[in-house]
N, C-alpha and C positions, 0 to 999 in steps of 0.2 A: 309165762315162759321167761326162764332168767335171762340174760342178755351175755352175748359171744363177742369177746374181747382178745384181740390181738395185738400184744409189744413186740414191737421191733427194737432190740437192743444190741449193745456189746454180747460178746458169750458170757454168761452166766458165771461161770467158772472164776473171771476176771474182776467182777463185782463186787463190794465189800457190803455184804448185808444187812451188816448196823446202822450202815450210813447211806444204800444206795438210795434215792427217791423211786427209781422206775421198778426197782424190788418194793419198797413201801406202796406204789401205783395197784402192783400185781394181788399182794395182801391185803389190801383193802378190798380191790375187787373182790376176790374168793374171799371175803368175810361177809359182804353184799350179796353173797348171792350167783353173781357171775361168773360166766365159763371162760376161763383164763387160758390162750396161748400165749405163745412164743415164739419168736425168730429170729433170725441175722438174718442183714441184708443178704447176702448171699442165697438165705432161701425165698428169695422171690424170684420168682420166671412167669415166664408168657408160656401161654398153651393154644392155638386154637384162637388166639386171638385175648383170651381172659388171664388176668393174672392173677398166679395161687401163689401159697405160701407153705412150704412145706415147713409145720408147726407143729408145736406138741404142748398138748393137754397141760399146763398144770397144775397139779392137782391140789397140792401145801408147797409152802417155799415160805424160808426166813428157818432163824436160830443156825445157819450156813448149812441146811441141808434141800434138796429140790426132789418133789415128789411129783412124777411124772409118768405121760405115757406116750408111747412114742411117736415120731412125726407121723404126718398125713398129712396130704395134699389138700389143702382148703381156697376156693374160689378168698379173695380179699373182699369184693362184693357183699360174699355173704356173711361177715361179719358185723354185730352192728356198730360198733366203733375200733377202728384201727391206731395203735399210738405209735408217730415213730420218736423212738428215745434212742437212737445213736447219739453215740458222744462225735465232738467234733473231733479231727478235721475233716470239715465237707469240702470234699476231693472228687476226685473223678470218680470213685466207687459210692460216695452217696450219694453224689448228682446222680448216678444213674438208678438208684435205686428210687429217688425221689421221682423220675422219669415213669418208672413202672407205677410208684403211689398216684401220680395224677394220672396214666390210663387208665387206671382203678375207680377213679373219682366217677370218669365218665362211662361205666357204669353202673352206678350206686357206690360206690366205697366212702364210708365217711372218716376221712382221715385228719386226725388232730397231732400237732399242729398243720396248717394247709401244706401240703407238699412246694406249692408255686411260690409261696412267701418264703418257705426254709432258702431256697433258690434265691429267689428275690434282694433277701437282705441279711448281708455278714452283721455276723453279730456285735463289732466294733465299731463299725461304720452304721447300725440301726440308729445308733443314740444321735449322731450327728442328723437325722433327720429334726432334735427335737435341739435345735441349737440353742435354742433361748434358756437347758438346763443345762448345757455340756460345760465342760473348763476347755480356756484355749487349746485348740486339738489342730494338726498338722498331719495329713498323709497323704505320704511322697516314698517313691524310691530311692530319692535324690539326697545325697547326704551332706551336701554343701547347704542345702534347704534345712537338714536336722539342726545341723551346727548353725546357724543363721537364730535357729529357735529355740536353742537351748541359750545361746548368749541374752536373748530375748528376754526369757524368762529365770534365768539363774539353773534352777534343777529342772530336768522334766524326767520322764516316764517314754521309754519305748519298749513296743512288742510287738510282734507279727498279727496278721490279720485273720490266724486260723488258730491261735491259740486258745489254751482253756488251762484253770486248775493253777494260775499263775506262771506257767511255763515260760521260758526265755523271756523274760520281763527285767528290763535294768533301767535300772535309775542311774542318771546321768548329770556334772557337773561342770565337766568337761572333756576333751576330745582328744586324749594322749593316747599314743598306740592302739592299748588293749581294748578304750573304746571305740576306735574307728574301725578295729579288727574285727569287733562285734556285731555296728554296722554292714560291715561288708559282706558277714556273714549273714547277719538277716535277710538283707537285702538282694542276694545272690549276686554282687558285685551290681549294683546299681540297677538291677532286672526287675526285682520285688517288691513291691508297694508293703510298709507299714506304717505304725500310728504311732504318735509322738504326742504325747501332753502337756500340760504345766504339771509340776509335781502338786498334792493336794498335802499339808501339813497334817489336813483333817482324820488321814489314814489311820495316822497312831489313835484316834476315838473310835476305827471299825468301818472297814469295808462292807457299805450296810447292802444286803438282800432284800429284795421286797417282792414278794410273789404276787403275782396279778394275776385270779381267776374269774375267768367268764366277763373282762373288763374291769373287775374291782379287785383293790389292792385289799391283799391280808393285813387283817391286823396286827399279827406280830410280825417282825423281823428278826432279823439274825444279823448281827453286827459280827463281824468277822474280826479278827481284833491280831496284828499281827504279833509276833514275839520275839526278845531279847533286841539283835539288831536289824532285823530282818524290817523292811517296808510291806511284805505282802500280808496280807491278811487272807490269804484265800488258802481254805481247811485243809485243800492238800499242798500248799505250801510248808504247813506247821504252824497258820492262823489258829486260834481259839475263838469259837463262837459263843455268844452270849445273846439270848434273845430279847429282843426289847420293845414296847409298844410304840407302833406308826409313831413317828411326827407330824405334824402340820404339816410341812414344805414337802417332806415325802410321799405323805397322801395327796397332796393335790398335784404333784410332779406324776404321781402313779396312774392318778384316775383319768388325766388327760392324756397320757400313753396309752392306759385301758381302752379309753374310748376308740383309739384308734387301731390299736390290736383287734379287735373283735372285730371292724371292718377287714381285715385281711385274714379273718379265719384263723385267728392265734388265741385260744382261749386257756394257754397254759402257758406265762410268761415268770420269768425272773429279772427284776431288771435290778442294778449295783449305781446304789449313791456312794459317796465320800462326803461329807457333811451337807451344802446344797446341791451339789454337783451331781449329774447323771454321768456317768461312765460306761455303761452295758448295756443291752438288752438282750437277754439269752430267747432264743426262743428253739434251739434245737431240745434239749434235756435239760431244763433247768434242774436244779437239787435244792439243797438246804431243807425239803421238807421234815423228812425226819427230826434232823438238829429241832425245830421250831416246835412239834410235838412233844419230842420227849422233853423240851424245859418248860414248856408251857401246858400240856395239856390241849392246846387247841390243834385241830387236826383238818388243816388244809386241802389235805387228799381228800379223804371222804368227803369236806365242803365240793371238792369238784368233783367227784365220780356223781354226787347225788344231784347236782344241776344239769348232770348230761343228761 
């Protein structure tokens, strides 16, 4: 009996099919085998005490067309692996949707990644568990603290703590007007907690991706590689990726994060180096997979549909 699979994602509609991962998740499945749904947060509810998800079938998806049929109320129980792939910000509407994934749990739901861990730990602040790989890092609401750290270190790096895709990310040298403006504005006039780094030189070699499945780091990466004058590397910035094989310092930064991913039920991680430096750990919707397939041939989805 094939096995019954339900994504929790953005709408479909908003997805870029060439590049999405959680579209390349769904195509793998239906190539495997599997009975593929689909949802938003918003179709999950409580009945009775059980939570469904009103989802639909589908049936081919990719080449930007989606062949389907339509919703139906499905217990989340009885699927046998659940993914939820919203994109950030994890806000009050995914906290609670994450809320409904772990009632789910305790009834059989197996949901990847854990609902209590997406909750548990921001994805800026995860790396800072593993301090021994991070670059000096500062987060504070406090902007006399920024400035304190930016003199510190010459340049650094701030962004909010629900960001993704490179969004409001500025680099910083000094603290005339327009940056303190920017400050203020992050920070909601000193209410907001964000993070502040050393700048890494290493950027301009590639914002590197390293996917971690089932505890072990993929072979390839994808160095994210920024362009003209721009400092991001991140593809929806207007990074260019270029795939490349593990390093040394990356794989053994990867496996020892691995190893403790898998203790918190995260068996589908991305985490982002700058040459030895960790800076990320994604664990809501990592991506890059595609990018790492189509230059390599090696296909990290299937590696993890088929260990589940």
């Amino acid at each position: 009996m094939s096995k019954k699979l339900l994504f929790i994602t953005d709408p479909l509609k908003g997805l870029k099919q060439e590049k999405d991962t959680s579209i390349f998740m769904m195509e793998e499945s239906i190539a495997l085998g599997c009975k593929v749904y689909q949802c938003e947060m918003s179709d999950l509810y409580v009945s009775d005490g059980m939570v469904l998800a009103d989802s639909r079938n589908i049936i081919a998806i990719g080449s930007n067309k989606v062949e389907s049929i339509k919703k139906e109320s499905i217990k989340v129980a009885d699927f046998n692996f659940t993914f939820m792939r919203k994109d950030p910000p994890v806000d009050k509407d995914y906290i609670n949707a994450l809320h409904l994934l772990g009632l789910a749990e305790t009834h059989g739901a197996t949901v990847f990644n854990k609902p209590n861990s997406i909750k548990e730990f921001n994805e800026k602040i995860f790396a800072i568990h593993f301090k021994e790989f991070i670059p000096q890092t500062l987060v504070t609401s406090n902007i006399k603290k920024v400035i304190e750290f930016q003199l510190k270190h010459d340049t650094i790096v701030v962004k909010p703590l629900d960001g993704m895709g490179g969004e409001s990310i500025y680099k910083m040298d000094n603290f005339e007007d327009d940056n303190l403006d920017i400050l203020l504005d992050m920070t909601d006039n000193e209410n907001t907690q964000i993070i502040a780094q050393e700048f890494l030189e290493d950027i301009y070699k590639g914002d590197f991706r390293i996917l971690i499945i089932n505890g072990k780091p993929f072979p390839k990466t994808l160095a994210r590689i920024p362009q003209g004058e721009s400092f991001k590397g991140n593809l929806a910035a207007g990074g260019v990726g270029v795939v490349k094989d593990i390093t040394e310092v990356q794989q053994k930064t990867a496996e020892k994060i691995g190893k403790y991913l898998i203790t918190k039920g995260i068996n589908f991680a991305g985490i982002d180096m700058i040459g030895k430096y960790l800076t990320e750990i994604n664990i809501t919707s990592p991506t890059c997979a595609r990018e790492i397939y189509k230059q390599s041939g090696k296909n990290p989805i299937k590696e993890y549909l088929e260990l589940l």
